[in-house]
C-alpha positions, 0 to 999 in steps of 0.5 A: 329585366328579371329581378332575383331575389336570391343568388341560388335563383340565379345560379339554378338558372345559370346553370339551366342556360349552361346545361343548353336544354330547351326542353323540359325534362318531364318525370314519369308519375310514381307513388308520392308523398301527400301533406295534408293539414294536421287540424282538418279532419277532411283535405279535398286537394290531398283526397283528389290528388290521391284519387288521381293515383291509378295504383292508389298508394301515395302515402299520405302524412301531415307535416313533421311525421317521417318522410320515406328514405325511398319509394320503389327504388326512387330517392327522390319523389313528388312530395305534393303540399295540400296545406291550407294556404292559412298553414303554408307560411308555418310548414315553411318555417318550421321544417325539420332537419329532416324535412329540409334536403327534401324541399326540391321536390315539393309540390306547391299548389295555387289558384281557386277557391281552395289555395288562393295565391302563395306565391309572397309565402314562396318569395318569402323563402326563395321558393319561386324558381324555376326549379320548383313544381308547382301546380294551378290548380282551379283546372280540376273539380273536388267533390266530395266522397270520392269514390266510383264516379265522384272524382276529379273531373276536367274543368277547362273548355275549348274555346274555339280556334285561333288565327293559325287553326289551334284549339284555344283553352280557358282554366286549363290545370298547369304545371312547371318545376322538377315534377312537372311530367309526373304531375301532368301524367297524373292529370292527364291519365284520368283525362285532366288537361294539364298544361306543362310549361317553364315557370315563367308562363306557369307564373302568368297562367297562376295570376290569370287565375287569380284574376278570376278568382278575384275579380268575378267573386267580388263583383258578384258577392257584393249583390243582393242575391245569390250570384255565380260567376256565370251571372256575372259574365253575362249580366256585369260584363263592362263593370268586370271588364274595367277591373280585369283591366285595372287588375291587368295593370297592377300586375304589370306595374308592381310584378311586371307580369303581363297576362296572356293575349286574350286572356279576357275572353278566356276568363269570360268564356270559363265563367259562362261555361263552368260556373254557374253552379257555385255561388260568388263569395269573398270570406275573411279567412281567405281574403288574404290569398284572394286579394293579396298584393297587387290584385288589392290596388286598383281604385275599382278594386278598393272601392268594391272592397269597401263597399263589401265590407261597409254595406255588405257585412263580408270582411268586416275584420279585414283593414282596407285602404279608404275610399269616398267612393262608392262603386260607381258602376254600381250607381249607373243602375246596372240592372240584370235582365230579371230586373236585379241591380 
């Protein structure tokens, strides 16, 4: 069954089932609120999320500055948090008073390179609720120097049909929570697909993601060249595979979350298509966003860990559990075809 963690989760969700809605109310996109980090000077999440504004006129401030009373007549707006996930855990705990009758409207971001996994800094503060909007983000790229051409575009693919003739989806953006219609409005405007769903399938779609992000970036970092995910796909498919199922049972066992059916091929089909550009990389400052709890469990995980940060050089402040082992899919010679192990 479900495990809460706080009665106001139940009581939201209570209320939920008592109000009889099977559908999600979806808001209509306004001007919003973006924080962004007081300490980086550039936030690429705050630049491409107003980029996306077709009126361009979200108010952008860093945390602790004063929230507008209203915008055009709206009491309540999306207030979208662009902080690094490093930043998160502060921001929360030091809200202030006025800050805090606001929370319901905060937007949480999640997923790729640049935010990572929160969702223990949102458990933390009972912040993982159905309520809550959240947004997967990883479905959209943040180019730099935003301007005429250079914006967001859509990174997820169509990756043929299923058995009942519908489009199947890899690394779609996805949304849940109070702004999920603004939210996707947004994204979707500017022809992003965006994904609206209640929490609970957000929530398997976010640790697919992290999966990903996980898995293809360490079996790929610990090579001795440059390697992208698509190199990964295509060159270490079986090694790749036995971790995103050693990944897959971790996240059953301590979370019980289950991926979606055929998440496998979606994760390998958006490695080849979209990713073979960026580099493979594990770092120190995100690692523990990368591979928090449970994605750090699984023995294969453990052991190319180790291997990363003994032979590798990568993390080498990060305490890991010990392993004698070295990545034995490694040791079976598991060449690329240019002849690369």
């Amino acid at each position: 069954g479900a495990t809460w963690s706080n009665g106001k989760a139940i009581k939201e969700y209570q209320d939920f089932l008592a109000s009889g809605k099977q559908e999600i109310t979806l808001e209509k996109d306004g001007t919003s609120v973006i924080v962004k980090s007081a300490t980086q000077p550039t936030s690429l999440l705050a630049d491409s999320i107003a980029c996306l504004n077709p009126t361009k006129d979200d108010i952008i401030l860093t945390p602790g500055e004063t929230l507008p009373a209203s915008i055009d007549d709206r009491v309540s707006y999306p207030i979208y948090i662009t902080l690094p996930p490093q930043e998160l855990n502060d921001f929360l705990k030091n809200l202030s008073p006025e800050w805090k009758p606001r929370i319901g409207d905060f937007v949480f971001l999640s997923g790729g390179p640049l935010c990572g996994v929160i969702e223990p800094i949102l458990k933390k503060y009972g912040y993982a609720r159905d309520t809550m909007t959240q947004l997967l983000c990883g479905g959209f790229s943040t180019p730099e120097n935003m301007v005429g051409t250079r914006k967001p575009r859509d990174l997820s693919c169509n990756i043929g049909v299923d058995a009942q003739g519908e489009s199947k989806w890899a690394g779609e953006t996805a949304t849940c929570g109070k702004w999920a219609g603004a939210v996707q409005e947004r994204f979707e405007t500017n022809d992003i697909r965006c994904k609206v769903g209640f929490y609970r399938e957000w929530r398997r779609l976010m640790w697919e993601r992290a999966s990903f992000d996980a898995v293809f970036n360490l079996v790929g970092a610990i090579r001795d060249e440059p390697t992208t995910p698509k190199d990964v796909a295509l060159y270490y498919e079986q090694e790749t595979s036995d971790m995103l199922w050693q990944v897959t049972s971790s996240l059953r066992g301590w979370l019980a979350v289950t991926l979606l059916y055929g998440f496998e091929e979606r994760l390998f089909e958006l490695a080849e298509r979209r990713f073979g550009e960026s580099q493979c990389e594990i770092s120190e400052e995100m690692y523990p966003y990368m591979f928090c709890a449970p994605l750090d469990k699984g023995s294969m995980m453990v052991e190319y860990l180790n291997y990363a940060k003994d032979m590798k050089g990568l993390i080498p402040n990060v305490e890991l559990p010990k392993t004698d082992n070295r990545p034995s899919a490694m040791l079976q010679g598991n060449l690329r075809a240019d002849g690369v192990v």
